[in-house]
FILUM-409162 format. One record per residue (C-alpha): residue in one letter; x, y, z; residue number from 1. Coordinates in nm, 3 decimals. Each point is the difference from the previous one (the first is absolute). Last residue first. Example, Ala and Ser with C-alpha at 12.3 -4.5 7.8 and 13.67 -1.06 7.14 Angstrom:
<site rest="S" u="1.367" v="-0.106" w="0.714" nr="2"/>
<site rest="A" u="-0.137" v="-0.344" w="0.066" nr="1"/>
***
This chain:
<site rest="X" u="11.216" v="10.012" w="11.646" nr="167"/>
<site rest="X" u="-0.054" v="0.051" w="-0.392" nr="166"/>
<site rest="X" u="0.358" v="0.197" w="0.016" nr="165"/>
<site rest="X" u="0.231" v="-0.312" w="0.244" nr="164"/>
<site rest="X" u="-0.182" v="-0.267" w="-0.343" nr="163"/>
<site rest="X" u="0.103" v="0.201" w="-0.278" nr="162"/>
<site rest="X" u="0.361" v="0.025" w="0.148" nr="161"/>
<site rest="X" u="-0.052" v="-0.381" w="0.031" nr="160"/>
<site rest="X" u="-0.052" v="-0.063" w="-0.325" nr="159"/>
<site rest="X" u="0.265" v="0.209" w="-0.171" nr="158"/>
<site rest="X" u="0.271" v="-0.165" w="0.293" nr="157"/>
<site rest="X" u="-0.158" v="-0.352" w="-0.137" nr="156"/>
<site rest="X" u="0.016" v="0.106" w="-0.350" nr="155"/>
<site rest="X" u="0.392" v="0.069" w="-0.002" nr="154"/>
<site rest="X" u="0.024" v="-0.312" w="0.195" nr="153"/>
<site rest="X" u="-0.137" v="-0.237" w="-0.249" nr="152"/>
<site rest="X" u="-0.084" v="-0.316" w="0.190" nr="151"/>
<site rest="X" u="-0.381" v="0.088" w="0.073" nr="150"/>
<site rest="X" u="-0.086" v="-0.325" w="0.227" nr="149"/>
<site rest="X" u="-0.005" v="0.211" w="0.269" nr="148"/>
<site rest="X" u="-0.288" v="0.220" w="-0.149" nr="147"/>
<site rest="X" u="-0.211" v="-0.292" w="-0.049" nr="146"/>
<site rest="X" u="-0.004" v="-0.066" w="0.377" nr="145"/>
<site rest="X" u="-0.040" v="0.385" w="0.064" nr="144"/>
<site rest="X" u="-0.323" v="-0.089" w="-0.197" nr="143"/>
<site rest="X" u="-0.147" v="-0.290" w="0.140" nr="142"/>
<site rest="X" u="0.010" v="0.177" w="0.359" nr="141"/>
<site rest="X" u="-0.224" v="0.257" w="-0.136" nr="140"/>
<site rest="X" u="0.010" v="0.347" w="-0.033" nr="139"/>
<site rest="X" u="-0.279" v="0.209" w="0.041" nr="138"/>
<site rest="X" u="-0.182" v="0.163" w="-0.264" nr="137"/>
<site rest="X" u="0.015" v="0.416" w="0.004" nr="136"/>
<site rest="X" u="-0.351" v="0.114" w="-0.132" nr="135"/>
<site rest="X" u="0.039" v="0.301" w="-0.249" nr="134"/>
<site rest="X" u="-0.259" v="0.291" w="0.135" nr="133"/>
<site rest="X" u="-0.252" v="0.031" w="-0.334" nr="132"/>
<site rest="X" u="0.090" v="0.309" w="-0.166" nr="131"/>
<site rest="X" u="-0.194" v="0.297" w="0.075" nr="130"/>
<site rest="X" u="-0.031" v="0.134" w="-0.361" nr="129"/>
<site rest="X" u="0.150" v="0.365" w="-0.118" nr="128"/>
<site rest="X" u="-0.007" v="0.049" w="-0.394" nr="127"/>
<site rest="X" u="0.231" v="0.243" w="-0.077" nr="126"/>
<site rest="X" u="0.019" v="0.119" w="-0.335" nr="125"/>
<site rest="X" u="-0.406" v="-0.018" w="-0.086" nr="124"/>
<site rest="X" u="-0.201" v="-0.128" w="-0.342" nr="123"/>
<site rest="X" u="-0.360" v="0.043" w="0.040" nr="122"/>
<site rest="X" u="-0.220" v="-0.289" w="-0.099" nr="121"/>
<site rest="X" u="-0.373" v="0.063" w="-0.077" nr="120"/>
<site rest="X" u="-0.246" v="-0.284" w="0.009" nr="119"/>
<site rest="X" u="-0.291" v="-0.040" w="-0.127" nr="118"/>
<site rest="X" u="-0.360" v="-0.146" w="0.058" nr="117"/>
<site rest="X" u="0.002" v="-0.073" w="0.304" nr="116"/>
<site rest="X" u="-0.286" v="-0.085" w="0.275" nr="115"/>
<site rest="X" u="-0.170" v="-0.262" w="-0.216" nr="114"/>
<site rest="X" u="-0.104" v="-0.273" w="0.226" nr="113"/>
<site rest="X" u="0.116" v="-0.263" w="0.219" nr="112"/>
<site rest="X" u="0.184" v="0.206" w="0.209" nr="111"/>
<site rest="X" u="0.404" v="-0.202" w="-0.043" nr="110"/>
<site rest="X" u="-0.163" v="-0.100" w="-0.334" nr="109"/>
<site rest="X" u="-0.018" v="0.363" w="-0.118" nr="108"/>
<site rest="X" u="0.394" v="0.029" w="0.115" nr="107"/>
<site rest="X" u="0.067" v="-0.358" w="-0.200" nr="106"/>
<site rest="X" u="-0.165" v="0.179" w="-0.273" nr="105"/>
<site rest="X" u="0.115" v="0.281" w="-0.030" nr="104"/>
<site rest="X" u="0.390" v="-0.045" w="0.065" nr="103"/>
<site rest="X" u="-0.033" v="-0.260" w="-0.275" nr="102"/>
<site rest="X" u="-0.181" v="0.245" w="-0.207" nr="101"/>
<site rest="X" u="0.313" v="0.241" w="0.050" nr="100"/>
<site rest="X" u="0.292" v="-0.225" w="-0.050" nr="99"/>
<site rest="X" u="0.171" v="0.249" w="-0.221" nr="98"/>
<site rest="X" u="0.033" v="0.270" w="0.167" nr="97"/>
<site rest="X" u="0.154" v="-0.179" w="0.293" nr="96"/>
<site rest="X" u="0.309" v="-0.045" w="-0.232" nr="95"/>
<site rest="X" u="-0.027" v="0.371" w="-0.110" nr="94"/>
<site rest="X" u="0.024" v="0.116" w="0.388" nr="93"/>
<site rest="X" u="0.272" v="-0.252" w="0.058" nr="92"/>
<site rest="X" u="0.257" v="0.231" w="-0.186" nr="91"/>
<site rest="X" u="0.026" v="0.209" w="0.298" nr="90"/>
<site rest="X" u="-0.206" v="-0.108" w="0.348" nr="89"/>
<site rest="X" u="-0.356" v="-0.026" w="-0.076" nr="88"/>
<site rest="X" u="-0.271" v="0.198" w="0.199" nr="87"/>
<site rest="X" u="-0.360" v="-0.139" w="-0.057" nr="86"/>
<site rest="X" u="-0.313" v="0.191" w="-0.043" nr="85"/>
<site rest="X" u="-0.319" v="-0.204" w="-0.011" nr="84"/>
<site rest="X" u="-0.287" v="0.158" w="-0.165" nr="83"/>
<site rest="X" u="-0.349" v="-0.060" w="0.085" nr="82"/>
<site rest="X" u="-0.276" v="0.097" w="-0.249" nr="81"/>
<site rest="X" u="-0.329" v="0.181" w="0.176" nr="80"/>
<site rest="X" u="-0.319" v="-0.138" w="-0.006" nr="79"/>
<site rest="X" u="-0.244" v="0.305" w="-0.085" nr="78"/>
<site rest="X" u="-0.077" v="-0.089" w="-0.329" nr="77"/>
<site rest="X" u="-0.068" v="0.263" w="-0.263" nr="76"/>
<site rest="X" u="0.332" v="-0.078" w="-0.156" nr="75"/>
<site rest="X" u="0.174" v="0.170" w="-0.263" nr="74"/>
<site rest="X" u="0.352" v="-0.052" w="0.195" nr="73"/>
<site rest="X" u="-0.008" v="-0.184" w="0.292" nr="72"/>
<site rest="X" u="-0.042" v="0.176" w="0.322" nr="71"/>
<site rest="X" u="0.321" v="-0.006" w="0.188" nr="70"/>
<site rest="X" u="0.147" v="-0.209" w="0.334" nr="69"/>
<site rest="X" u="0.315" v="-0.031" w="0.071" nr="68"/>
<site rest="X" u="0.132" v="-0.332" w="0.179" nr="67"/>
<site rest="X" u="0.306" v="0.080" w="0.167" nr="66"/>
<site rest="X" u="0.430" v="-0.022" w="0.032" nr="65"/>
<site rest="X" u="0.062" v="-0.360" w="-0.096" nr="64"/>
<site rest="X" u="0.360" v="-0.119" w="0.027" nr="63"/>
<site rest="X" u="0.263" v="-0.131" w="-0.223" nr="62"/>
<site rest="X" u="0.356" v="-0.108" w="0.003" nr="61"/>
<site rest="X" u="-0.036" v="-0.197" w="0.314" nr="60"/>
<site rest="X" u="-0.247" v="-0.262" w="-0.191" nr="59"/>
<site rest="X" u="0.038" v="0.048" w="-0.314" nr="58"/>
<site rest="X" u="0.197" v="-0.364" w="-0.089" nr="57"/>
<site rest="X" u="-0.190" v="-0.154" w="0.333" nr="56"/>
<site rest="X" u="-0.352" v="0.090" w="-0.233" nr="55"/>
<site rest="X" u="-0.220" v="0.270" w="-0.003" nr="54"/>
<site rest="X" u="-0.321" v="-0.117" w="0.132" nr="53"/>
<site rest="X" u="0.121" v="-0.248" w="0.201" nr="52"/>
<site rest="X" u="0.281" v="0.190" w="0.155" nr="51"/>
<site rest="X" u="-0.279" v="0.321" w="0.001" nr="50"/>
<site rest="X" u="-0.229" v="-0.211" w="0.243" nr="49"/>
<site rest="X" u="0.014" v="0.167" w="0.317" nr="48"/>
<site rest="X" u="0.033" v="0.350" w="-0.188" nr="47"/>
<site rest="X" u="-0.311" v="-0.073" w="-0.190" nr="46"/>
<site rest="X" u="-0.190" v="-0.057" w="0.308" nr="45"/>
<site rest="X" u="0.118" v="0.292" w="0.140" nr="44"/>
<site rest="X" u="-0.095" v="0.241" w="-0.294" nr="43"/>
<site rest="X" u="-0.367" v="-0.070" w="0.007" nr="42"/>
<site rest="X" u="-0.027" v="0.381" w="0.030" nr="41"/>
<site rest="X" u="0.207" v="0.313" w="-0.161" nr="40"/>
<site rest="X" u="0.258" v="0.048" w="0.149" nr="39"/>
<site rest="X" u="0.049" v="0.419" w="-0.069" nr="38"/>
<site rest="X" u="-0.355" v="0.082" w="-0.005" nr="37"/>
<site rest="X" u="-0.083" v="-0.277" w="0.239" nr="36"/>
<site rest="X" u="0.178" v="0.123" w="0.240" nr="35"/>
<site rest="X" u="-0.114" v="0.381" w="-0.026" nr="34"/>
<site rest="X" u="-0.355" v="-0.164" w="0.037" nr="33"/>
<site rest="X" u="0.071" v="-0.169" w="0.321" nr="32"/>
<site rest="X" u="0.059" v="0.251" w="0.258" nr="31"/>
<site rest="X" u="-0.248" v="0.248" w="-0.088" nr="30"/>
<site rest="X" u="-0.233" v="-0.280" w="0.009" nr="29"/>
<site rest="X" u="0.028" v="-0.119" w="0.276" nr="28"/>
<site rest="X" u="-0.082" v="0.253" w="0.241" nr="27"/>
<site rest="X" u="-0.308" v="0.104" w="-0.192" nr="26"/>
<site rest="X" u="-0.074" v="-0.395" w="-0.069" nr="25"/>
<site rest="X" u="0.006" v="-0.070" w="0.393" nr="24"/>
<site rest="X" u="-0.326" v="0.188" w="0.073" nr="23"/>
<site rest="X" u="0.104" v="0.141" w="0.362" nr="22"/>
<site rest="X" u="-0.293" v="-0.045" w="0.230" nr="21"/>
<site rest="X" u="-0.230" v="0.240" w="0.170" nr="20"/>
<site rest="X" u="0.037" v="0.152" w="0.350" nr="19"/>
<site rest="X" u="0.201" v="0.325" w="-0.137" nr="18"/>
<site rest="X" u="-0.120" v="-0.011" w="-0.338" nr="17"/>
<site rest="X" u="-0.161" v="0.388" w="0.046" nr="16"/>
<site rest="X" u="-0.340" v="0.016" w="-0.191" nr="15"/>
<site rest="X" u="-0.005" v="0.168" w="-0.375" nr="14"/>
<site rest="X" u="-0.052" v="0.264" w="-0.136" nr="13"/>
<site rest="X" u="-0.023" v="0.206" w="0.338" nr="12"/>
<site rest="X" u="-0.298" v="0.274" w="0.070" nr="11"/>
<site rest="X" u="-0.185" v="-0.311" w="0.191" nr="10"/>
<site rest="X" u="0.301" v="-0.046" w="0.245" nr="9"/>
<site rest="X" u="0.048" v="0.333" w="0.099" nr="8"/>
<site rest="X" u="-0.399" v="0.067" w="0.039" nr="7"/>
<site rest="X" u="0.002" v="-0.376" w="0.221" nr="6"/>
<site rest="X" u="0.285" v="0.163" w="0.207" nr="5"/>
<site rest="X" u="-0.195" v="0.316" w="0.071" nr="4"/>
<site rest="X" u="-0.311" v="-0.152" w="0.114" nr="3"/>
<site rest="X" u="0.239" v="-0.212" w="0.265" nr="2"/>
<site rest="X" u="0.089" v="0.312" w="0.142" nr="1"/>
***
């Protein structure tokens, strides 16, 4: 019986993987790849810095999308040229337009070496940002003071209808 197991085996291509294992890069991979199709990589890092990169003016109007990568035009060179797409809310698009090397370079300063070369802005509707959670400050006993020293009354009922909705 054993005679017959070693004929099975040797008429397979290859040996069974049972005992053997897994290389990680077939699981991975499968998984991966379709990411960075559509991401693109070293996208995080610009993402933690875009209010730096972009400015507080851009900031929540704006958002970058990926890094593309293409082979340059009439090139022999293997490097490929990295694209960053951004999405621009409305008339914003053209104002981001214009502050492309700037974008560049603080970007390729972020890395520390040339990773972009230009940048493509595409102009969206509906441009939809998690907005930072507003931070209700408590009041403080220096405050109500103040607001008894308010003699108007009209602004003193305004004020305090302001203060019963911020409760």
């Amino acid at each position: 019986m054993i005679k017959n197991l070693k004929m099975i085996n040797a008429n397979k291509k290859y040996k069974s993987r049972e005992n053997y294992p897994i290389v990680i890069g077939r699981i991975i991979n499968p998984i991966v790849k379709p990411i960075y199709k559509e991401y693109g990589t070293g996208l995080p890092e610009i993402e933690e810095s875009w209010k730096y990169i972009i400015g507080d003016k851009y900031y929540k109007s704006t958002k970058p999308k990926q890094i593309k990568w293409v082979n340059p035009y009439n090139s022999n060179e293997d490097k490929k040229v990295g694209i960053l797409i951004i999405l621009a809310y409305g008339p914003i698009s053209l104002e981001v337009q214009y502050l492309n090397d700037i974008i560049i370079n603080k970007v390729n300063n972020i890395y520390g070496y040339e990773i972009i070369k230009k940048i493509q802005v595409i102009q969206v509707n509906d441009l939809k940002i998690q907005k930072e959670p507003n931070e209700k400050i408590p009041l403080v006993a220096d405050d109500l003071t103040e607001f008894d020293l308010i003699k108007d009354i009209n602004l003193k009922k305004a004020l305090s209808r302001i203060k019963a909705l911020t409760k």
